[in-house]
C-alpha positions in Angstrom: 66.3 128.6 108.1 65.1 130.9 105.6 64.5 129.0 102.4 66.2 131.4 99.1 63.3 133.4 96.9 63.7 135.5 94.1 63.5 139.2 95.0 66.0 140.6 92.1 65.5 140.8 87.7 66.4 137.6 86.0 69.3 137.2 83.7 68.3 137.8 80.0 70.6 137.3 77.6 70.0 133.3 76.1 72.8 131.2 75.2 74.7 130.8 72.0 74.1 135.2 71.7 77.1 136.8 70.1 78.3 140.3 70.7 81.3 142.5 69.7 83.4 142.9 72.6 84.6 146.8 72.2 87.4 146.9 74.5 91.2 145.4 73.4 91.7 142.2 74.7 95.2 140.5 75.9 95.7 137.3 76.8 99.4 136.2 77.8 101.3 132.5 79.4 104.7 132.9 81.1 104.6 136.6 80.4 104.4 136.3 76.5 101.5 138.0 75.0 99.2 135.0 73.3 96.8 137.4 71.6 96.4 141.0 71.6 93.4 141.9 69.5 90.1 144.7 69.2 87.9 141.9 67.4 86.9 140.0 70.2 83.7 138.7 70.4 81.5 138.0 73.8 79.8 134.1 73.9 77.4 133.1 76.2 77.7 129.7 76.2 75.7 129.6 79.8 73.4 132.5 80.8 75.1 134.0 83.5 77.9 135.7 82.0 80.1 135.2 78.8 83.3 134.0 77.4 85.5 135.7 74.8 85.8 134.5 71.3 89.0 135.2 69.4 89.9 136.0 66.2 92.1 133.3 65.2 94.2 135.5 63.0 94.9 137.9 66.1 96.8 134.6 67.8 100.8 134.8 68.0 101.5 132.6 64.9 101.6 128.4 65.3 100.5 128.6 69.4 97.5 126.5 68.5 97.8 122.7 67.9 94.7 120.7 66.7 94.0 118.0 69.1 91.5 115.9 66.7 88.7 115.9 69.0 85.4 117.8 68.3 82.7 118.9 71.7 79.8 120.8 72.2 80.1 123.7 73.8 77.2 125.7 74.5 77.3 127.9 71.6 77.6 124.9 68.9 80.0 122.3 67.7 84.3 123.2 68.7 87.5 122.0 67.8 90.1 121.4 70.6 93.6 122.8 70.6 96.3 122.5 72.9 98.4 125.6 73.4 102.2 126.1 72.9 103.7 128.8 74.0 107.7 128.7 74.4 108.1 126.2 77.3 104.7 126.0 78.2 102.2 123.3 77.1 98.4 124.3 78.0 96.6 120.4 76.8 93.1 121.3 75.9 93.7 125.5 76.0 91.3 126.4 73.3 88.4 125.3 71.4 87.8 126.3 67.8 84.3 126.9 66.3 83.2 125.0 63.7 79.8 124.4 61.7 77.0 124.5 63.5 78.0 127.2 65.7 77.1 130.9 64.9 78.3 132.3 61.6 80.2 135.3 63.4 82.3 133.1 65.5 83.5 131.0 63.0 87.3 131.5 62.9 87.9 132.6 66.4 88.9 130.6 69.3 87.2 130.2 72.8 90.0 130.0 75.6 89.7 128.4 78.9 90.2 131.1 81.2 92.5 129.1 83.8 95.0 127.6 80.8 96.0 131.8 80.3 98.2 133.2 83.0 96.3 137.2 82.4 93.1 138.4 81.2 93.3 142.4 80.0 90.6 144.5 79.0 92.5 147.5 78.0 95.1 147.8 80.5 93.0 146.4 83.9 93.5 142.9 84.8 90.4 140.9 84.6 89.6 137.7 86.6 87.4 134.7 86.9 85.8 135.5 83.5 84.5 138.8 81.6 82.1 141.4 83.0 79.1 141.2 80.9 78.0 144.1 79.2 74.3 143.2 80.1 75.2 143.0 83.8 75.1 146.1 86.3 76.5 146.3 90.1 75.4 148.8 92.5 76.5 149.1 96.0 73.8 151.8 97.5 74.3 153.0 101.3 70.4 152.2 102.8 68.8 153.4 106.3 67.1 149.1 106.0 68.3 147.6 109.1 69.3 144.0 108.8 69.4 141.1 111.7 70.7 138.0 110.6 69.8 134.5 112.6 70.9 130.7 112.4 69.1 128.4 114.1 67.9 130.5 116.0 71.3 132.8 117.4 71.5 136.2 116.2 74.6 136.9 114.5 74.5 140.6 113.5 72.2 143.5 114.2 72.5 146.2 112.1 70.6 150.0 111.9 72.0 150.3 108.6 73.8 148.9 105.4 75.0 149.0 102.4 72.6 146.7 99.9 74.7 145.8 96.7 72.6 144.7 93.5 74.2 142.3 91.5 72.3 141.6 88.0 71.5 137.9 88.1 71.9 137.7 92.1 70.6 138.1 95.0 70.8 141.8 97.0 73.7 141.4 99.3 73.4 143.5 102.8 77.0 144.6 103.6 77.2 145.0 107.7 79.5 147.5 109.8 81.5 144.5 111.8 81.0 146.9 114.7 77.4 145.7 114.8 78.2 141.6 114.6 79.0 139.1 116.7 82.4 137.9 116.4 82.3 135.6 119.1 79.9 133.2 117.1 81.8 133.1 114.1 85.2 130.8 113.1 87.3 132.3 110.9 87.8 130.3 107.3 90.9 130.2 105.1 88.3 130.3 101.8 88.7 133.0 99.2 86.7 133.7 96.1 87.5 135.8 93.5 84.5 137.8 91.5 85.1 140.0 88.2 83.1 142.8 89.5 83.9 142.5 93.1 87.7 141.9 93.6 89.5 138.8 95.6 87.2 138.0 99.2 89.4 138.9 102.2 88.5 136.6 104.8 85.0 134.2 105.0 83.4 133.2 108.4 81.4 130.0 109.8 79.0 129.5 112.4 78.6 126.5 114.5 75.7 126.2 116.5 74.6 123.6 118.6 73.5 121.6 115.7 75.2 121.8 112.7 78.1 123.5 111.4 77.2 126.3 109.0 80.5 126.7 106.5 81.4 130.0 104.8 78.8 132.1 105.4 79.5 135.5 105.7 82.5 137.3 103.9 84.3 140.5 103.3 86.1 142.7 100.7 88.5 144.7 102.2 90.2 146.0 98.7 86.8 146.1 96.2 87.2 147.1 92.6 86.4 150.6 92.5 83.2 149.8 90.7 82.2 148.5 94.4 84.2 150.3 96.8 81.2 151.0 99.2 81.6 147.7 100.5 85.2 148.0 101.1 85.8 146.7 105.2 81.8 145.4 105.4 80.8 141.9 105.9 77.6 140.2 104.3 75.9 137.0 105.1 74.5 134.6 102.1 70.9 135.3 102.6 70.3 131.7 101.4 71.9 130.1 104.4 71.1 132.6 106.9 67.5 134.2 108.4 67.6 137.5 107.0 65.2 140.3 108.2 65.0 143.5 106.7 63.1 146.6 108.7 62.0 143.5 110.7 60.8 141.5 107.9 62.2 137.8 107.3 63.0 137.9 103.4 61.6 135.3 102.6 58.3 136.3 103.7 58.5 139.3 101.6 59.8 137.4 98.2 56.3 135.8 99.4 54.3 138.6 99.4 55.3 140.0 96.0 54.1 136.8 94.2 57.8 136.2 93.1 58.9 132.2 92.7 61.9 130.5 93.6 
C-alpha cells in the first residue's frame, strides 16, 4: 500500500495568531440565543483551523459561571466557565483568557463548539468548527484518470474526475460510481461532518483476503455549494489506498518532486 506524501501547500498560519472575524456570529443552547455579536475574533489555538473568541460583553447577561480552574489552551493561559442557560447546564462550556494570552483576546470567551446547540456566521449554519479565512477549497472537473488498488484488487477505474484541493490536505479524486466496483466494497454506517464540505452520505470498506480495510471511500450527496462538483461522487483516502493518476502511483510522484512526508 501506497505510503501518504505531501503533494499539496502546507498550512501557514502559527498558533496563538489572532484575527478579526468580520462576519456576525450567533451562538444559541435550547433555542435561546447565547451571544449574538460582530466582534468576534478567530484563534488558532492548533494550526489547522481556528476557534472563535468572544467578546464577553456580547454574552446574554450572567450565562457564564467561573469554575476556579485555570488551563492552557494553545493561545495562552484560560479560565473555565460552565454555562447556564435557562434549564440547561453546559459543565466546562467556555474558557476565559487571561494573562499570558494575547492582549486582543483578553475579555472574550473561547467556546467549545459541541457545549452550543448552533454555530451562525450571518444567517448559514456552521459546523464542526469555523472556515478559516486562510483556507481555500476547490473542486475542479480534470480529464487525470484515477485507478485505485488494495492489496492488490482494483477498486475503481476511472477516465476522469473531479480533484478537490483542500488547503492543508491532500487532493481528493472524486469518482463517477458508474466506473467502481461495488461488489468489493461493504457499506458503513460512519458519517463525518466537514465545515467546507457538508455531512458525508454514506462511507465504504474493503475486505480483501487479508485484512479488513475500514472506511475508505465516501460520498457527498448534498455538498455545501462551495463544493457542489462533488455532489453524488465517491473518493478514496489516498493514504489507505494505491492511487494512480494518468498511470502514475502517487506516491511515486510526491517522490519525484523532492516533496517529504
Amino acid at each position: 500500500m501506497a505510503t501518504e506524501s505531501v503533494l499539496h501547500p502546507s498550512l501557514i498560519v502559527p498558533v496563538g495568531h489572532v484575527e478579526p472575524v468580520p462576519r456576525r456570529i450567533r451562538g444559541m443552547v435550547d433555542g435561546r440565543v447565547v451571544f449574538d455579536t460582530r466582534r468576534a475574533l478567530y484563534v488558532w489555538e492548533w494550526r489547522a483551523y481556528p476557534q472563535f473568541s468572544i467578546p464577553v460583553a456580547d454574552l446574554v447577561e450572567g450565562v457564564l459561571h467561573d469554575d476556579g480552574h485555570t488551563g492552557q489552551r494553545g493561545a495562552g493561559p484560560a479560565r473555565r466557565h460552565t454555562l447556564r442557560v435557562g434549564q440547561e447546564t453546559r459543565a466546562g462550556a467556555a474558557w476565559v483568557w487571561g494573562e499570558g494570552a494575547p492582549q486582543s483576546l483578553h475579555g472574550t470567551a473561547r467556546f467549545e463548539w459541541e457545549a452550543l446547540d448552533a454555530w451562525f456566521e450571518e444567517d448559514e449554519p456552521v459546523y464542526v468548527h469555523p472556515r478559516s479565512p486562510y483556507s481555500r477549497v476547490d473542486a475542479l472537473p480534470s480529464s487525470s484518470s484515477v485507478r485505485v488498488e488494495s492489496d492488490g484488487v482494483v477498486l475503481a477505474d476511472a477516465p476522469h474526475c473531479v480533484k478537490l484541493f483542500e488547503t492543508g490536505l491532500p487532493t481528493r479524486y472524486y469518482l463517477d460510481r458508474t466506473h467502481i466496483d461495488w461488489s468489493r466494497l461493504r457499506h458503513s454506517d460512519t458519517v463525518t461532518r466537514c465545515p467546507y464540505k457538508g455531512t458525508t452520505s454514506a462511507y465504504w470498506s474493503f475486505d480483501s483476503d487479508t485484512a479488513a480495510h475500514e472506511d475508505i471511500a465516501w460520498s457527498y450527496d448534498f455538498p455545501t455549494i462551495h463544493a457542489n462538483r462533488i455532489a453524488g461522487l465517491t473518493a478514496f483516502y489516498n493514504e489507505h489506498v494505491d492511487l494512480y493518476v494518468d498511470g502514475v502511483l502517487l506516491s511515486s510522484l510526491a517522490d519525484s518532486t523532492g516533496a517529504t512526508d
